[in-house]
FIMAR-987236 format. One record per residue (C-alpha): x, y, z; residue in three letters. Coordinates in steps of 0.2 Angstrom, whole numbers, padded with zeros to 4 digits, always signed. Layout:
% residues N
XYZALA
...
***
This chain:
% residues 283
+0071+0080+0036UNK
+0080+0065+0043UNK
+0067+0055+0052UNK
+0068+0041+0067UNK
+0050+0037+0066UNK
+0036+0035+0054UNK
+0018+0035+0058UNK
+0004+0028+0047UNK
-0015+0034+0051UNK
-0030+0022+0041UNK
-0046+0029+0041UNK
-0058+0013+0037UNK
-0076+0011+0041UNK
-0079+0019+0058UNK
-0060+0016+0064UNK
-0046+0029+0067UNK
-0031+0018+0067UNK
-0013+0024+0070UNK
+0003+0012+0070UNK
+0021+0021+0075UNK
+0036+0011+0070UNK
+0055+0012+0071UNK
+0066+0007+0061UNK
+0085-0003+0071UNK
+0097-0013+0067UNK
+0087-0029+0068UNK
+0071-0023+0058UNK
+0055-0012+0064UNK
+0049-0011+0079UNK
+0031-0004+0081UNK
+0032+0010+0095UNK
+0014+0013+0097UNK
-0003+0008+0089UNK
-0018+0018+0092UNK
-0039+0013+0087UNK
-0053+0026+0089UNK
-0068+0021+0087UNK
-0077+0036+0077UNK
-0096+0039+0074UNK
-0099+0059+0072UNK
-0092+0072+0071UNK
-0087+0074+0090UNK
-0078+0057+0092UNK
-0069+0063+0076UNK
-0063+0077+0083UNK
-0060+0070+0101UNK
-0049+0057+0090UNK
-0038+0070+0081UNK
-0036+0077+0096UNK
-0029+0065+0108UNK
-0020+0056+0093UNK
-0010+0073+0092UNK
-0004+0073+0110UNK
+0002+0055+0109UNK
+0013+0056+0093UNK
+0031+0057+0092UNK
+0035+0077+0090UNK
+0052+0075+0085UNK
+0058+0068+0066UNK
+0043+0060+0066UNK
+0035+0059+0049UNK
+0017+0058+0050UNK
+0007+0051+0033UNK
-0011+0044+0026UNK
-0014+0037+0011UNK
-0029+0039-0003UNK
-0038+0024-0008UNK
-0034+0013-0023UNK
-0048+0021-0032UNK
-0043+0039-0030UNK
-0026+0037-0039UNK
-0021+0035-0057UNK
-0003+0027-0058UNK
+0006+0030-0074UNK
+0025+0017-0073UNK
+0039+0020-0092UNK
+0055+0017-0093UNK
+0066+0029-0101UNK
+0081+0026-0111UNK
+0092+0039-0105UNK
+0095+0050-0092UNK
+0087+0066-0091UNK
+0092+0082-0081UNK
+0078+0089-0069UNK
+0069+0101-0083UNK
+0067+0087-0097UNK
+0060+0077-0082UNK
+0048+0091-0076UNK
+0043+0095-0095UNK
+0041+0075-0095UNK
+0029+0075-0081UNK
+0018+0089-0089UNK
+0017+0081-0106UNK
+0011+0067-0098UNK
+0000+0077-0086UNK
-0010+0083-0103UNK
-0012+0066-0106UNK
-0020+0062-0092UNK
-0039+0059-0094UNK
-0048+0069-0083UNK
-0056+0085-0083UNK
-0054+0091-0064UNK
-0038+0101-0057UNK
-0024+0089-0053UNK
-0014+0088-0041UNK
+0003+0072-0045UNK
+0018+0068-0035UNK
+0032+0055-0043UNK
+0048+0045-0043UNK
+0063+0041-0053UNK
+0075+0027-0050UNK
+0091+0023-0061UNK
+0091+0006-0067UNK
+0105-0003-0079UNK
+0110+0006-0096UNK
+0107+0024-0089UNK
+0088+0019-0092UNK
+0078+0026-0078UNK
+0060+0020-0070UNK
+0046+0034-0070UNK
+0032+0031-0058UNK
+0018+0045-0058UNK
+0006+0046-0047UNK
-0010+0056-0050UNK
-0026+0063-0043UNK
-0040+0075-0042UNK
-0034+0090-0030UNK
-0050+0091-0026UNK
-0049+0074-0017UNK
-0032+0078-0010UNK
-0038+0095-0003UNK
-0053+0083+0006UNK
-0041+0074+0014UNK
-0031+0084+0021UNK
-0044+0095+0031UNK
-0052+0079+0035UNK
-0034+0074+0043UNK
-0036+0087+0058UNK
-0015+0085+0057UNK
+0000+0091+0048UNK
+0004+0078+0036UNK
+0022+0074+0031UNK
+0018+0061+0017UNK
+0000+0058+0007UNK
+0003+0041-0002UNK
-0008+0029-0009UNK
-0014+0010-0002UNK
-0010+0002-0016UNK
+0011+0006-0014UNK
+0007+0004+0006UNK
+0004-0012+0005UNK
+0016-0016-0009UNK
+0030-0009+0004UNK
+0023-0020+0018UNK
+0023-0035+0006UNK
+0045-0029+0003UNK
+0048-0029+0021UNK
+0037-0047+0026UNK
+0044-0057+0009UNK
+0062-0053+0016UNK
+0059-0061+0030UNK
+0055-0078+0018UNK
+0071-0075+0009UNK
+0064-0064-0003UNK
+0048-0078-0009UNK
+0035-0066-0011UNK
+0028-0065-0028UNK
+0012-0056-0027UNK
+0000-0051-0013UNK
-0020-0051-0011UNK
-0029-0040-0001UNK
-0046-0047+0006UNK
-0059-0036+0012UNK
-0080-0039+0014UNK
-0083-0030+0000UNK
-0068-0032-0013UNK
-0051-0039-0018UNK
-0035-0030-0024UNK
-0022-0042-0029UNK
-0005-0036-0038UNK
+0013-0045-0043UNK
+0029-0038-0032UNK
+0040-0042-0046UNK
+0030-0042-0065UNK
+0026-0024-0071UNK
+0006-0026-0072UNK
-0011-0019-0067UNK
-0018-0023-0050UNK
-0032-0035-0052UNK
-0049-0029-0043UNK
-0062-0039-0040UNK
-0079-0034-0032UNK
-0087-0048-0021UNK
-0098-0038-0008UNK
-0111-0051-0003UNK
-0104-0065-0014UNK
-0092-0081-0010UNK
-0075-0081-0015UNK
-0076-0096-0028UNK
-0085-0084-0039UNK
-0067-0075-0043UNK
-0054-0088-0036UNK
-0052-0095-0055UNK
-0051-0077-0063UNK
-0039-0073-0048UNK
-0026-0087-0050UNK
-0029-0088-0070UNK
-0023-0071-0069UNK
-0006-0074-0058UNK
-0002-0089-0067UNK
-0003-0080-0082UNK
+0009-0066-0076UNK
+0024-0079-0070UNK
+0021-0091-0085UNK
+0034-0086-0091UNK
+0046-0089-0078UNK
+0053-0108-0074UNK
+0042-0107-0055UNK
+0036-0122-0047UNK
+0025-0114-0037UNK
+0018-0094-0033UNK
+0018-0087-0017UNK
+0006-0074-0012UNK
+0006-0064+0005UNK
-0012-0064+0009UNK
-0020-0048+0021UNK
-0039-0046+0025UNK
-0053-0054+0038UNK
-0049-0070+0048UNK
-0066-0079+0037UNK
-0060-0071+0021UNK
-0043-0078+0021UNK
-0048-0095+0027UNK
-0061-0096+0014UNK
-0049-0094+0000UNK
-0037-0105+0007UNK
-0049-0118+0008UNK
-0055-0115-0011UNK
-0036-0117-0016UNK
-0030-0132-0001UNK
-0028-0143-0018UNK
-0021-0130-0030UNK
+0002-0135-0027UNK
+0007-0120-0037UNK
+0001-0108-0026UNK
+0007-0105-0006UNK
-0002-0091+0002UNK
+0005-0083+0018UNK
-0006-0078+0029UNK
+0003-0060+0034UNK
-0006-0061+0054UNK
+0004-0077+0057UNK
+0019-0068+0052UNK
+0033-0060+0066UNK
+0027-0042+0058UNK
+0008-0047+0058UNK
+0009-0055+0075UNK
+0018-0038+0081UNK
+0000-0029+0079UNK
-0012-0030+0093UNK
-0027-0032+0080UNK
-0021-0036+0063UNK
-0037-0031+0054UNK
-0038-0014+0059UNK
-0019-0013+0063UNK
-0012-0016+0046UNK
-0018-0004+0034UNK
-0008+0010+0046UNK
+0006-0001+0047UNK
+0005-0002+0028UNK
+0005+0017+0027UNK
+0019+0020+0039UNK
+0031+0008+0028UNK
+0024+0017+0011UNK
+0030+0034+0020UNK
+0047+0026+0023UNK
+0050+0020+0007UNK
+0044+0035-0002UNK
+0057+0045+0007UNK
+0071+0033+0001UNK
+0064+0033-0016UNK
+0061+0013-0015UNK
+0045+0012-0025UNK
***
């Protein structure tokens, strides 16, 4: 289906969030953002609902993502270019490999690259987690992706606004830190820090991308920040005399700025872009 809009729905704590975006000739526009506040079962349900009458009903795609935690991500590159049955045989040899015991359910992308090599990207989980998602979603969903390439996909569209500067991004919540390159094939780095201050992992955290870029003639690393207002500022205060990192704070941004509460605001927005770029096959 050719869509206009993309709608991205976060389910975080005891918030509903939705963000509808459009994409024109001069960038995204957000057309409507939505926050339920949700303590039981009946405010879920008086969410879904109202939620359903106010989004788009025409080529509107409609997606939620699982949490970092719930997805095993397999990346190869193959040397040569292979029809659609060596790539489905290729998927389930790599499926069997996959250790886990439960039912799975996997979705994936292939992109050319130089040579006639092509990028595999697998993504995996239990169905059993997928199937709970979606009757917890009390709406038809067009896309189920995955936090981790939502925010990598929000990361794209701010780090081209700065010239195509971004070189990794960090997500800051209360409770933990995900942090991944946008350019060096690697892990995502996760840190647990419920209760604890940030100076604890900020050497292990920028240890970690300086060892990913050293390599690469860089005077300094720039890193797209998201998270709590106090959590951002306390990291930037721990690296204020560190020059070879800048971080940009994503809420100060045009995008971030764009959101009537960042916070809550951009896990959806992060969503909606991930559904976008899943349909173009950009991840």
């Amino acid at each position: 289906m050719l869509y206009s809009t993309y709608s991205g729905i976060s389910m975080r704590q005891h918030n509903l969030d939705c963000v509808v975006i459009r994409r024109r000739k001069e960038g995204w526009k957000i057309d409507a953002s939505f926050t339920f506040v949700v303590k039981d079962k009946q405010d879920w349900k008086s969410a879904w609902s109202t939620l359903k009458k106010r989004l788009p009903r025409w080529r509107n795609c409609v997606s939620m993502s699982l949490s970092f935690e719930e997805v095993l991500s397999k990346s190869s590159v193959i040397n040569a270019s292979l029809s659609e049955e060596e790539i489905v045989n290729y998927v389930h040899e790599q499926l069997s490999n996959a250790i886990l015991t439960e039912e799975l359910a996997h979705d994936y992308r292939v992109r050319k690259l130089l040579n006639d090599e092509q990028k595999f990207d697998l993504y995996i989980c239990k169905k059993e987690t997928l199937t709970h998602h979606l009757k917890q979603c009390e709406l038809s969903l067009d896309v189920v992706g995955w936090v981790l390439s939502d925010l990598r996909a929000l990361s794209r569209e701010i780090e081209s606004a700065y010239g195509n500067r971004g070189d990794g991004f960090i997500e800051i919540t209360e409770d933990g830190i995900i942090a991944a390159s946008l350019n060096e094939p690697s892990q995502p780095m996760i840190f647990d820090i419920a209760g604890q201050s940030l100076a604890v992992f900020s050497e292990s955290l920028t240890h970690n991308f300086l060892n990913l870029f050293a390599d690469r003639d860089k005077k300094s690393i720039t890193l797209l920040v998201y998270g709590g207002t106090d959590r951002v500022t306390e990291l930037s205060n721990l690296l204020i005399h560190r020059p070879e990192f800048k971080l940009i704070d994503v809420s100060h941004t045009n995008m971030g700025q764009s959101l009537t509460s960042f916070m809550t605001g951009y896990p959806a927005l992060a969503c909606a872009l991930g559904a976008y770029h899943w349909s173009k096959a950009y991840l």
